[in-house]
C-alpha positions as CSV (number, residue, x, y, z in Angstrom):
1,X,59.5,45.7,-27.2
2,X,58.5,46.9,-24.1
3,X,57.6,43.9,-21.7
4,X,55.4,45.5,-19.6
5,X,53.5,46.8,-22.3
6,X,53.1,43.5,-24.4
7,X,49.3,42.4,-25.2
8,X,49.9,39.4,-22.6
9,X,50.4,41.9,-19.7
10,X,47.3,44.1,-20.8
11,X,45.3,41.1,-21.2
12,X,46.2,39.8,-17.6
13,X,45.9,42.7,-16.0
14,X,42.4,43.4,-17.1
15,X,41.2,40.4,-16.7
16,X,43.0,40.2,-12.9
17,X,40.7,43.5,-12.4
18,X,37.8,42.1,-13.4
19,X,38.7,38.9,-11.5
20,X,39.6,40.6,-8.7
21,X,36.2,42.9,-8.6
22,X,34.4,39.2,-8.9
23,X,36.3,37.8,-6.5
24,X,35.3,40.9,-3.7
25,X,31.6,40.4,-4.9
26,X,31.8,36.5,-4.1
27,X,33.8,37.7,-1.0
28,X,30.9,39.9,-0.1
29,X,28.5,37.6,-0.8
30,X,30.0,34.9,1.2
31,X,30.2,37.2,4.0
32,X,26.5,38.0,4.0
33,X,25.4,34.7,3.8
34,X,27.3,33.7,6.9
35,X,26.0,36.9,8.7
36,X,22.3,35.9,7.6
37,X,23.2,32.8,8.7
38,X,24.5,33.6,12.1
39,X,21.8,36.0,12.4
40,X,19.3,33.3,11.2
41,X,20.8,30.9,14.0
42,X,20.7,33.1,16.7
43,X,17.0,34.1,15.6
44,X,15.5,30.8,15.6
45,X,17.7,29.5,18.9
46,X,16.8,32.5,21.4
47,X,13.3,33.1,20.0
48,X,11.4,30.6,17.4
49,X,13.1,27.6,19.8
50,X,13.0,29.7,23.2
51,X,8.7,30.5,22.0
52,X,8.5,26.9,21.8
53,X,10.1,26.3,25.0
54,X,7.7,29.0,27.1
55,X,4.8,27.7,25.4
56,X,5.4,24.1,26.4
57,X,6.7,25.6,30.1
58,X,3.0,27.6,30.2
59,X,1.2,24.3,29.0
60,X,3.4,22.2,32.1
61,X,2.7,25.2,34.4
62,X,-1.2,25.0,33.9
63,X,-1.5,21.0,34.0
64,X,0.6,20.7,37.1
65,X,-2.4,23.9,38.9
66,X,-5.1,21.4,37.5
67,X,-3.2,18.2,38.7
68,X,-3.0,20.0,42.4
69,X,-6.8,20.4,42.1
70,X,-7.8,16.9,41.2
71,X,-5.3,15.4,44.3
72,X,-7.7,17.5,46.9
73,X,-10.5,17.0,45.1
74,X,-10.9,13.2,44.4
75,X,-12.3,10.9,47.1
76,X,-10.7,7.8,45.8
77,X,-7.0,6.9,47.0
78,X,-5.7,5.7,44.1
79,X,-6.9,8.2,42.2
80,X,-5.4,10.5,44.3
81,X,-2.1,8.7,44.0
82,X,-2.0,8.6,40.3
83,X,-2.9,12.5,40.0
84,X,-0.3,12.6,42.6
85,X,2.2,11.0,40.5
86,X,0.9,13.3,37.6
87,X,1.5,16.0,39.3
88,X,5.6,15.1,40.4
89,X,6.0,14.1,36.6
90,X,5.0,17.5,35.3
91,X,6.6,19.7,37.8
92,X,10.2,17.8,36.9
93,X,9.4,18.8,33.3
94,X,8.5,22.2,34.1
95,X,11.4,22.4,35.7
96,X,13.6,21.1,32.3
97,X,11.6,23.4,30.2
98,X,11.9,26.9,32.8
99,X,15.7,25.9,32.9
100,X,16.1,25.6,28.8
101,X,14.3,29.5,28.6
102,X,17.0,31.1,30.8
103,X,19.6,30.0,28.2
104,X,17.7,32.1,25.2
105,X,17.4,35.2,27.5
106,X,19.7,37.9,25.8
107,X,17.7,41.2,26.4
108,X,17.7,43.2,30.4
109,X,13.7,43.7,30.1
110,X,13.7,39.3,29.7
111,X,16.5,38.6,32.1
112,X,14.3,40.7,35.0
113,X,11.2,38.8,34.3
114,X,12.8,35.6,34.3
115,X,14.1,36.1,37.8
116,X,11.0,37.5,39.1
117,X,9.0,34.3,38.0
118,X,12.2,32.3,39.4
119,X,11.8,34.5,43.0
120,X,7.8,33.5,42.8
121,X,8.6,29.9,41.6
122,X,9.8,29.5,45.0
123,X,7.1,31.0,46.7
124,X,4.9,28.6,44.6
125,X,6.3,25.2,45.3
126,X,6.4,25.9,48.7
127,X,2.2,26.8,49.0
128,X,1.9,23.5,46.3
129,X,3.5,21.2,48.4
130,X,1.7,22.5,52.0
131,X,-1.2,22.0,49.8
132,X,-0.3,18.5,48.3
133,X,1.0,17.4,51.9
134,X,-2.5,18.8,53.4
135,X,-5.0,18.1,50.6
136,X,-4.2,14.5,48.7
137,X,-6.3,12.9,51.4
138,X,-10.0,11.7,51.6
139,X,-10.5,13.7,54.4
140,X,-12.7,16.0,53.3
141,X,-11.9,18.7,56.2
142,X,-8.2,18.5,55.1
143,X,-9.6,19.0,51.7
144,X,-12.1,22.1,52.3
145,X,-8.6,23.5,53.9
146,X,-6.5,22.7,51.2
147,X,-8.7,24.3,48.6
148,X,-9.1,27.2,50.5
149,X,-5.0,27.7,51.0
150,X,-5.0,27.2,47.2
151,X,-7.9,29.5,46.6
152,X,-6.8,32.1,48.9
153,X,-2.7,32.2,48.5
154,X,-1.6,29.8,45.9
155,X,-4.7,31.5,43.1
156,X,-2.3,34.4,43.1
157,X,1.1,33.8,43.0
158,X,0.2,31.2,39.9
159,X,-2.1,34.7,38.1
160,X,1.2,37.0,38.5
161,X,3.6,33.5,37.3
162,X,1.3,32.7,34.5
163,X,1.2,36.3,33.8
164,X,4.7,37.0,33.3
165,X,5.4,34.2,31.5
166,X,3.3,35.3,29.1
167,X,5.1,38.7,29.3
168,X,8.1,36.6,28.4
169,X,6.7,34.8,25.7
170,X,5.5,38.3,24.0
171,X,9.4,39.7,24.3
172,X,10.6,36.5,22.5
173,X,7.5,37.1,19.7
174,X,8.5,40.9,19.6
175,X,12.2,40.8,19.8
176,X,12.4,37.8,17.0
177,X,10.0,40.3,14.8
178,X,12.4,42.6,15.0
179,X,15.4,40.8,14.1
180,X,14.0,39.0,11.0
181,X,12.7,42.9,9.9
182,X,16.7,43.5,10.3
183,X,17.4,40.4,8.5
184,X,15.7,41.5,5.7
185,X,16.6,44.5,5.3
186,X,20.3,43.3,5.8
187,X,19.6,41.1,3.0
188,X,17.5,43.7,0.7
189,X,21.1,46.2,1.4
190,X,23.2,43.0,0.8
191,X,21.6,42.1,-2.6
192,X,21.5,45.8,-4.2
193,X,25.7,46.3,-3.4
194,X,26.1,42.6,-4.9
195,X,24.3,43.6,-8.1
196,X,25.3,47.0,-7.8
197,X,29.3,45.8,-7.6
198,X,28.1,43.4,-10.8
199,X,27.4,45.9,-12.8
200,X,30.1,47.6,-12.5
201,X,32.3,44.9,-13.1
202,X,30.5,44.7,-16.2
203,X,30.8,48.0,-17.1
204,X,34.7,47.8,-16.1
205,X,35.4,45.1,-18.3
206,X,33.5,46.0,-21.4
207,X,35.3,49.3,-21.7
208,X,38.7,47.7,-21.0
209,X,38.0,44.8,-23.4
210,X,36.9,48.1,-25.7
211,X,40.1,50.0,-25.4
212,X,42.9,46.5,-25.8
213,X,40.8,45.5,-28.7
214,X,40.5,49.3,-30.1
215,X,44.7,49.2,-29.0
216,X,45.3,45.7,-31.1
217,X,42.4,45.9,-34.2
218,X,43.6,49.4,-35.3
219,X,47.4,48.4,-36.0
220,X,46.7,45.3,-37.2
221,X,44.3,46.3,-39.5
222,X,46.8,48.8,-40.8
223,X,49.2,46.8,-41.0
224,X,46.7,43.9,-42.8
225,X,46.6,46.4,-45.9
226,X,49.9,47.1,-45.9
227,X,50.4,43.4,-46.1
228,X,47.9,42.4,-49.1
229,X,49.9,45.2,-51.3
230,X,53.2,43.3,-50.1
231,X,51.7,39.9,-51.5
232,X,51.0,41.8,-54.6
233,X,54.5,42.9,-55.1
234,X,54.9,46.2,-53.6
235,X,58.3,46.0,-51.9
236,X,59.3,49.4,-51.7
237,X,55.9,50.9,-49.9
238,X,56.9,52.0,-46.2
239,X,55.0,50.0,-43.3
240,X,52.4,52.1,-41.1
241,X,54.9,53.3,-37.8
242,X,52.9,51.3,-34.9
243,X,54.3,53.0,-31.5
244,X,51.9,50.6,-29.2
245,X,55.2,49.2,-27.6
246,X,53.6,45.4,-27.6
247,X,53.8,42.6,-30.1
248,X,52.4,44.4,-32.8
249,X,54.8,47.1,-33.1
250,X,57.6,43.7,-33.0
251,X,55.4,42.9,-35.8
252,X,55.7,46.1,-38.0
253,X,59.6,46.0,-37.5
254,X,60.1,42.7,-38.4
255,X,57.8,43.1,-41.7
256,X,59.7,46.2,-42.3
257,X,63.0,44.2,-41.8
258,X,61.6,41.2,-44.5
259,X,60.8,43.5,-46.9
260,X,63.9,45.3,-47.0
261,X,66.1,41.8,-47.1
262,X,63.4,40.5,-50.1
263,X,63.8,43.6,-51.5
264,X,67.4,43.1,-52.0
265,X,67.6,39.9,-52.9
266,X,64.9,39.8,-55.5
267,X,67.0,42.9,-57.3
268,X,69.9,41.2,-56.6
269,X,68.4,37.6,-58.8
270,X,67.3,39.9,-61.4
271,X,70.9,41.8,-61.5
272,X,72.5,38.2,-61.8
273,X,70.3,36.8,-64.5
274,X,70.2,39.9,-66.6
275,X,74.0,39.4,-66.6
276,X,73.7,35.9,-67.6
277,X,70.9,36.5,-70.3
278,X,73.8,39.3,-71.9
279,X,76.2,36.0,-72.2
280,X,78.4,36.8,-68.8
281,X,78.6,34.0,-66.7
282,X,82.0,35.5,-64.6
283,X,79.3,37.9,-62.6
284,X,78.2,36.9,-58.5
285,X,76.2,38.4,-56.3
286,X,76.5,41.1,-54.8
287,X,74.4,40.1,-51.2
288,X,75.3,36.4,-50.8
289,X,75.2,36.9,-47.0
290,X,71.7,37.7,-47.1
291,X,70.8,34.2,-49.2
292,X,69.1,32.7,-45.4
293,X,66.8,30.4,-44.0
294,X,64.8,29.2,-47.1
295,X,66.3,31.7,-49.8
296,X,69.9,29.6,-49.5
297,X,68.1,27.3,-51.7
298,X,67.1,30.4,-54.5
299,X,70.9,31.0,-54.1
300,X,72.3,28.2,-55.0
301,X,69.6,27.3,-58.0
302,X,71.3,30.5,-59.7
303,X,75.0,29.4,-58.7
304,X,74.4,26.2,-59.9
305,X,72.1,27.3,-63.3
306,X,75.1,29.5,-63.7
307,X,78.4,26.6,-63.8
308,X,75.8,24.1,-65.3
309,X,75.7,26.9,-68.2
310,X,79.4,27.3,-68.0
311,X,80.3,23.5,-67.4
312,X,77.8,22.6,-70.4
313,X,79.2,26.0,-73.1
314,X,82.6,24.5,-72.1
315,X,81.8,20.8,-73.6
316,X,80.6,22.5,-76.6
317,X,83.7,23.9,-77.3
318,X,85.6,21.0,-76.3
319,X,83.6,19.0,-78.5
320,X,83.1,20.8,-81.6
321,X,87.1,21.1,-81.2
322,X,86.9,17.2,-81.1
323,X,84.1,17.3,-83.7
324,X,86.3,19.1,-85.8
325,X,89.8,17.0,-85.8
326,X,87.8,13.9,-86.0
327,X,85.8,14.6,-89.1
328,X,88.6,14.8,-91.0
329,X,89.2,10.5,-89.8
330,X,85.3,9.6,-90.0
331,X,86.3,10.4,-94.0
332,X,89.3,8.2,-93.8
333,X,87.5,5.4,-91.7
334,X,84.4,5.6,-94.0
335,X,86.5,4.9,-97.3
336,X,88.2,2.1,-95.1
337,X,84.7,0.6,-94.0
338,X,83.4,0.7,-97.8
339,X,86.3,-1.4,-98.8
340,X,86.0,-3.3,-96.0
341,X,81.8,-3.9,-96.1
342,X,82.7,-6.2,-99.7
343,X,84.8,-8.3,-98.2
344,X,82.3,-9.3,-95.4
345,X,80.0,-10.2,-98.4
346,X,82.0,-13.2,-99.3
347,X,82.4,-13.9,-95.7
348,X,79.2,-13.9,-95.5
349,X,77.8,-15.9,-98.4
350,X,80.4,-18.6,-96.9
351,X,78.5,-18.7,-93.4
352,X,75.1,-18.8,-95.0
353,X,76.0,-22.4,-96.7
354,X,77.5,-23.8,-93.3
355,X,74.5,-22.9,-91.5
356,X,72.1,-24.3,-94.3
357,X,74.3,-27.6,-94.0
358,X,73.5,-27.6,-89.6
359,X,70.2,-26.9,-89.7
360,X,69.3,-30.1,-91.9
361,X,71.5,-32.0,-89.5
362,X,69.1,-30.7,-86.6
363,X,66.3,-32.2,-88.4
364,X,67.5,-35.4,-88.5
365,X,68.4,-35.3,-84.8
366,X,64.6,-34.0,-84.0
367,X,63.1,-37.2,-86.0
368,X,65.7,-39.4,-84.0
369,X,64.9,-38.1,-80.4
370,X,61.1,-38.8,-81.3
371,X,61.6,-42.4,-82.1
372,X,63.8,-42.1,-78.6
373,X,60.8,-40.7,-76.6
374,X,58.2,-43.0,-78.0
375,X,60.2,-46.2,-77.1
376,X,60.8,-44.9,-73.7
377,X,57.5,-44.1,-73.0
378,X,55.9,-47.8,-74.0
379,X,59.5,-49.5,-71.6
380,X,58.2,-46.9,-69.2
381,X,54.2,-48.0,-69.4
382,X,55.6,-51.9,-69.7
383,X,57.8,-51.2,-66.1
384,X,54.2,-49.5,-64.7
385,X,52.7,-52.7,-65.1
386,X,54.8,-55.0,-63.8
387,X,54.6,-52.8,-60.3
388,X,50.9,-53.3,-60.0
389,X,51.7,-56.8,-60.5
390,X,54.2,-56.2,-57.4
391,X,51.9,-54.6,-55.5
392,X,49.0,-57.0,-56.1
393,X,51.7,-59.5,-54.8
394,X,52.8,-57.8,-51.5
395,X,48.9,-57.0,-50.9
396,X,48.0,-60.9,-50.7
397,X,51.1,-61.3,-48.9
398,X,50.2,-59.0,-46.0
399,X,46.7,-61.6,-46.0
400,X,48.7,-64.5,-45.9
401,X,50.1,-62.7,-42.7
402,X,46.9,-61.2,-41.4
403,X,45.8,-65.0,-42.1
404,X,48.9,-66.9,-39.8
405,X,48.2,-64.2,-37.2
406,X,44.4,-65.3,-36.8
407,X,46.0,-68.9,-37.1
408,X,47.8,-68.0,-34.3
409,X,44.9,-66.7,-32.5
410,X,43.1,-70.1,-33.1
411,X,46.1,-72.0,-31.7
412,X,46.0,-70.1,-28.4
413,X,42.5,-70.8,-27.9
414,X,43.1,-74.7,-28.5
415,X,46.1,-74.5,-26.0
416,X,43.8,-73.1,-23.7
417,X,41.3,-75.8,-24.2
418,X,44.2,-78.2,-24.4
419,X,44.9,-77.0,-20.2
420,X,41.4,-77.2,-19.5
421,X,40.8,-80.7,-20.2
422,X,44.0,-81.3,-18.5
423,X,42.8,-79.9,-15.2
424,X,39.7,-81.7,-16.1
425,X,41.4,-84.8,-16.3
426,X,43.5,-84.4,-13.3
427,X,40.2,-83.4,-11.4
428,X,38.3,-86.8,-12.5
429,X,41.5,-88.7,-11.7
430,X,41.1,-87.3,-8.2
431,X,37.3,-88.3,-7.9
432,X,38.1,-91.5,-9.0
433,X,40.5,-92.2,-6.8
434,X,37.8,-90.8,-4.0
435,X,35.1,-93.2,-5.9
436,X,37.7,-96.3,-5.3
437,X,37.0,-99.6,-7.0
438,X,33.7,-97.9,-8.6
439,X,35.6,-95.2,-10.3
440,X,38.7,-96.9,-11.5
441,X,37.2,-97.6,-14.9
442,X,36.4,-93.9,-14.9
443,X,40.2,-92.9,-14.1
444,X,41.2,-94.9,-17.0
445,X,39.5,-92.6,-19.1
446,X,40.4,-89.3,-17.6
447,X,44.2,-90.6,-17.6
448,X,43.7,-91.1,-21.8
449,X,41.8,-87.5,-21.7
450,X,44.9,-86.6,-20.1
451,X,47.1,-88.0,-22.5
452,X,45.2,-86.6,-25.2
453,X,45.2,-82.9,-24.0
454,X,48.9,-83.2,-23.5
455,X,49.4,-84.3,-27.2
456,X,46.6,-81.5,-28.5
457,X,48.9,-79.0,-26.3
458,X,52.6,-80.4,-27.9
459,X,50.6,-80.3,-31.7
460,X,49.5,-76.5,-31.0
461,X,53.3,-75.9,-29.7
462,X,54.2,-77.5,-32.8
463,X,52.0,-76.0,-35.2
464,X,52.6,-72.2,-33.4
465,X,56.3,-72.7,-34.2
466,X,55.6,-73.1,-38.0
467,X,53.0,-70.4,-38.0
468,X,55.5,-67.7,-36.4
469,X,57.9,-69.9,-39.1
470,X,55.8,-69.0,-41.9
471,X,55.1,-65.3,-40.3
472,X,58.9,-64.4,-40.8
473,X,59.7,-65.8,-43.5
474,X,56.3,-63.7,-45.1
475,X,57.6,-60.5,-43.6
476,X,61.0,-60.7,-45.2
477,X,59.2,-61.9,-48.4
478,X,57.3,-58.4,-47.7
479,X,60.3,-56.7,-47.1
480,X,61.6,-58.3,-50.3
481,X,58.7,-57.6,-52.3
482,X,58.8,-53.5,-50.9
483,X,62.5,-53.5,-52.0
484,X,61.6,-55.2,-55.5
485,X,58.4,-52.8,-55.9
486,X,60.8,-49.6,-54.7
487,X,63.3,-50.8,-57.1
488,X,60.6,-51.1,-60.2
489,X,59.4,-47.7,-59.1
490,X,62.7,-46.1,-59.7
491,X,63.2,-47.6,-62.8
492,X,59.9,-46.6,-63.6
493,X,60.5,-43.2,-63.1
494,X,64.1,-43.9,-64.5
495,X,62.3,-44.2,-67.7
496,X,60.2,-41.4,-67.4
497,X,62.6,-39.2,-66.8
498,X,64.3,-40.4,-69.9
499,X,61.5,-40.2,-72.1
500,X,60.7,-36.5,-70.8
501,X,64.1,-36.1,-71.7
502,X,64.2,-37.4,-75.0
503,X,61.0,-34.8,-75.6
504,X,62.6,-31.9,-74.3
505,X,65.8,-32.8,-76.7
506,X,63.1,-33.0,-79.6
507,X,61.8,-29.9,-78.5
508,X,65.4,-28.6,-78.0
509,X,66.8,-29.5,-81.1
510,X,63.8,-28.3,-82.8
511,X,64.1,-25.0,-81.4
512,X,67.5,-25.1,-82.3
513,X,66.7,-25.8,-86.3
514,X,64.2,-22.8,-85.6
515,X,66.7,-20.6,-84.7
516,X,69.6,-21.8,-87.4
517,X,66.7,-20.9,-90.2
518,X,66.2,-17.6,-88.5
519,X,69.8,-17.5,-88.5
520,X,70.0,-18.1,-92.1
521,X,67.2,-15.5,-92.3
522,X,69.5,-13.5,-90.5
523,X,72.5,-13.9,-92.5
524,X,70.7,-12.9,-95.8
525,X,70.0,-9.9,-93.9
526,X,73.3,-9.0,-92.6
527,X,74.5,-9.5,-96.0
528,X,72.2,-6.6,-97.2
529,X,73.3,-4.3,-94.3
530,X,76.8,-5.0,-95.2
531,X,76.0,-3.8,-99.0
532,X,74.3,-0.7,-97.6
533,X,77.0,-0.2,-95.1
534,X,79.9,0.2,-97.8
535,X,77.0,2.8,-99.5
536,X,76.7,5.0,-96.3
537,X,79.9,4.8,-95.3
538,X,80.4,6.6,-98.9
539,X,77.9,8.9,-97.7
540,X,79.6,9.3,-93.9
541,X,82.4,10.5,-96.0
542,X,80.5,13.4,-97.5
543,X,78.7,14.1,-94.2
544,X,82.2,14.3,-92.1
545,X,83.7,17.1,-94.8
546,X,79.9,19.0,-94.1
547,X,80.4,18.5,-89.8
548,X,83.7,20.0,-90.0
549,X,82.6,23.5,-91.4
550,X,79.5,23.2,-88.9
551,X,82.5,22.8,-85.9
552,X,84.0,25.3,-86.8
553,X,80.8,28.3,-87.0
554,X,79.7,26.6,-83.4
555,X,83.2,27.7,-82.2
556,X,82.5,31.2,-83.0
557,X,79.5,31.1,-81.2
558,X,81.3,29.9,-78.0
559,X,83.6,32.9,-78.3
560,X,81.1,35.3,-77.4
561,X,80.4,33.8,-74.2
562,X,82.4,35.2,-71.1
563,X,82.7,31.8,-69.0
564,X,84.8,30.9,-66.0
565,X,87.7,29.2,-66.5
């Protein structure tokens, strides 16, 4: 396949025209609206801004003539000096705004004006500020003169200024009409070769789209058909030629190229099992090599059907060979096992009586390991009892001890008392001894207090030693109580245990006497197979003479088979 030709390339390159084309027209576009917007720029600084900038010059120009007639007009000084000051403020911004307009002159006719007003501007401020110097005065004589000058000289040189300013303002207005007239007409031209260049882009890539799809729908469909006959089975149909050079042509080969390979290899399976339906199993294909991919697994489905076949015809033979050398001993062994099936009848009449003799022994065991279980279970009940009895025991116990502890308790409060009356005492021995003769009967007494508390504090010593006595010796009595109850609980459960035992042995040796009746049960029955054994093995006899002649007519029919060896 042709690289340069392949639907990718086609694809790209169209659609790199069409991007391309769209690309120029936003190119284009962009271009225009930066031109607009230049023009636009320059438009609105050198006329819509410079208009502004006259108009407010004119408006200064006029204010500053009527500022210059109030200074030698008025009769009051200060109101001279503020029209004065007036009049200074809006020549400076005069000035500012006459300086701004030459920056937006771009045309001869404007440049010529604006010098000529600059030339007279001269002329101007030099009559203004003879006139100011002469005029802003209340002298009227200096006035009348002042007025006149300004009447006379200064009247027209601001008529001709005025004048051309206004001339200038009319060039801006005219010259900025003109250029927004070319602005829209630029953008009228602008807009028709963008649409224009759209629809032709449109145009361009509707018929290319038309002619790739017309190039790719026209095989394929073609080639479509020829596919749903394939699925139907035609193998042998030839494929429509596709010359497009791209992926569909690849296409066509390669579905040329499967049906020739499918084509083999399906009259190749049907060569091999016809072969194999005939009775030859020597016969191989003829196109292993082209058993790929998937069909490896058709290939060796038929190798394998073909040496199970042979692997399985082969045991036949071997067996019906075996079949037939061995009936001839299942006839021998048969006669053997009839002779042989009486003698297990006595044998077995004999095993019947010893196991009627065990089970009736098992019964008496059963009865015995009841009369075992029921006397465990009242030991067991008797040894329950006696450890509540231990437990009620060790409970008052642990009172007792709960008891010598608040004892205890009681004897530390008395030895506390005991110390108080002491100090008591030794206090009232002190006073008495303070008191003198007065308090010596009263000493007497404290020193018996005294000998009192000592002996309440000895008896509480006393009586706290045979109370923490009486504590140990009830803790190891607890201890010995626990170990006693411990002990009785294991016995307890000693007994249990044995009882449970002596009803699972009853339940055991039941179940054994069960199964030595169904033994017996059994035995009766194995006596009758035996009796019907030594029948059938009469009939085996028969039947093994009959297998033989079979063996041998299944031999002939391996015969005809041609199988690997």
């Amino acid at each position: 396949m042709n690289e340069r030709n392949s639907i990718e390339k086609k694809l790209t390159k169209s659609f790199f025209k069409v991007a391309s084309i769209m690309a120029a027209v936003a190119v284009l576009a962009l271009i225009a609206l930066i031109v607009i917007s230049s023009r636009y720029s320059y438009a609105l600084k050198n006329f819509g801004f410079a208009q502004g900038d006259i108009g407010k010059a004119m408006f200064e120009f006029a204010d500053l003539r009527s500022s210059l007639r109030a200074a030698i007009g008025y009769d009051d000084a200060d109101a001279i000096d503020t029209v004065v000051k007036q009049h200074n403020e809006g020549k400076v911004k005069f000035e500012e705004y006459f300086s701004a307009i030459e920056n937006t002159i771009v045309s001869k006719d404007g440049r010529e004006t604006y010098d000529k007003i600059r030339a007279e501007l001269d002329e101007y401020w030099k009559l203004d500020t003879q006139i100011m110097e002469l005029g802003a005065t209340t002298d009227r004589e200096l006035c009348r003169q002042a007025q006149d000058i300004a009447l006379n000289e200064l009247a027209p040189v601001y008529n001709s200024i005025y004048t051309q300013l206004e001339q200038l303002l009319e060039v801006k207005v005219t010259q900025g009409n003109q250029l927004s007239g070319t602005l829209i007409i630029v953008c009228i031209l602008l807009s028709i070769i963008i649409f224009v260049v759209i629809a032709v882009a449109i145009v361009l890539a509707t018929k290319m789209g038309h002619v790739i799809a017309k190039g790719i729908a026209a095989p394929l469909g073609k080639l479509g058909e020829r596919l749903k006959t394939f699925a139907a089975g035609d193998l042998s149909s030839p494929f429509p030629m596709v010359d497009t050079g791209d992926e569909i042509e690849h296409m066509e080969k390669d579905a040329t190229e499967m049906a020739n390979t499918l084509n083999q290899i399906i009259h190749d399976v049907g060569e091999v099992l016809g072969e194999m339906a005939g009775g030859n199993y020597n016969i191989k294909s003829s196109c292993s090599d082209k058993y790929t991919g998937d069909f490896n697994k058709l290939y060796v489905s038929m190798r394998g059907l073909r040496d199970q076949m042979t692997e399985t015809l082969l045991s036949i033979n071997e067996v019906s060979n075996q079949v037939s050398s061995g009936s001839g001993d299942l006839a021998d062994a048969s006669q053997s096992l009839a002779e042989g099936a009486t003698e297990q009848t006595n044998a077995v009449m004999d095993l019947h009586s010893t196991i009627s003799d065990i089970t009736a022994t098992m019964e008496k065991s059963a009865l015995s390991a009841d009369e075992s279980y029921i006397k465990a279970q009242r030991y067991a009940d008797q040894a329950d009892n006696s450890r509540g009895e231990m437990n009620n025991m060790i409970a008052a116990m642990k009172r007792i001890n709960e008891a010598s502890t608040r004892i205890g308790d009681i004897i530390s409060e008395i030895e506390s008392i005991a110390s108080q009356t002491n100090l008591l005492s030794l206090n009232a021995s002190i006073e008495a001894a303070r008191a003198g003769e007065s308090g010596r009967g009263f000493s007497v007494v404290a020193d018996e207090i005294r000998v009192l508390a000592n002996q309440s504090a000895q008896a509480a010593v006393d009586t706290r030693e045979l109370i923490g006595s009486s504590i140990r010796e009830v803790t190891k009595g607890n201890r010995a109580a626990e170990n006693a109850a411990n002990a009785i609980e294991s016995v307890v459960q000693g007994i249990k245990e044995i009882a449970d035992f002596s009803k699972d042995l009853k339940t055991m040796v039941e179940d054994q006497a069960e199964a030595m009746r169904r033994a017996e049960h059994g035995i009766d029955q194995i006596s009758e197979v035996v009796q019907t054994n030594a029948a059938t093995a009469e009939e085996a006899s028969a039947t093994s003479e009959e297998l033989s002649a079979q063996a041998t007519i299944l031999n002939g029919l391996i015969e005809q088979f041609s199988l690997q060896k």
